[in-house]
Residue, then its C-alpha position, 0 to 999 in steps of 0.5 A: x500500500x502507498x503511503x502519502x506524505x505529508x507536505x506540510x511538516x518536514x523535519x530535517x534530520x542533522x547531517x552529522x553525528x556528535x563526533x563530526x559535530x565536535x570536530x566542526x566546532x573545534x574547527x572554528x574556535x580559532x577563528x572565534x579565539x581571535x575575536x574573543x579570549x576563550x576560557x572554557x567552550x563546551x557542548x552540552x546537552x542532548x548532543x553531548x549525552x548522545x540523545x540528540x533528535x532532529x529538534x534538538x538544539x546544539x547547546x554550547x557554553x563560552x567563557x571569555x575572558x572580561x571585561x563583559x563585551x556587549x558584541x561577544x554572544x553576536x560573535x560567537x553566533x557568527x563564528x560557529x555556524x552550526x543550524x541550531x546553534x545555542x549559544x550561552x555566552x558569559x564573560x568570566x566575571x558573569x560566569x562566576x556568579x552562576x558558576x553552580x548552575x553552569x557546572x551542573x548544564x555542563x557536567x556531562x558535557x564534552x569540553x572543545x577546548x581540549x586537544 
């Protein structure tokens, strides 16, 4: 029996996994570490679990170093082209006075900065 589809909803399935995911991310820190001071870039998440879905979104912690700028979330947004991007952005001193929420976001989540 033929099945209709159905126009009116489609769903995009990302065209990577998490390792091509990482790499593609860890591909354009240097480019954002021009423009920022990086301290910490991880992913976290459902895609950092595994558990991603094709409505997940792509979860992604950055530290700078301070002052806070008012241009660095746009930047990192521009830097990291990656469709679902969501970026947490905070400078250092931001980042202190939420450190327990961020530590417990990015407890299982998978550090970009390291080699």
């Amino acid at each position: 029996m033929q099945q209709e589809s159905l126009r009116s909803a489609r769903i995009f399935w990302p065209r990577f996994n998490r390792g091509q995911l990482v790499a593609r991310l860890r591909e354009q820190l240097p480019e954002l570490a021009r423009a920022l001071p990086l301290r910490r870039v991880v992913l976290f998440g459902s895609w950092a679990a595994g558990r991603a879905t094709a409505f997940s979104d792509v979860d992604v912690l950055v530290v700078y170093a301070d002052p806070p700028r008012t241009d660095a979330f746009q930047r990192v947004q521009r830097t990291l082209e990656v469709r679902g991007l969501e970026p947490h952005v905070y400078a250092e001193s931001e980042a202190a006075r939420v450190q327990d929420t961020l530590d417990r976001m990015t407890r299982h989540g998978i550090d970009l900065l390291a080699d």
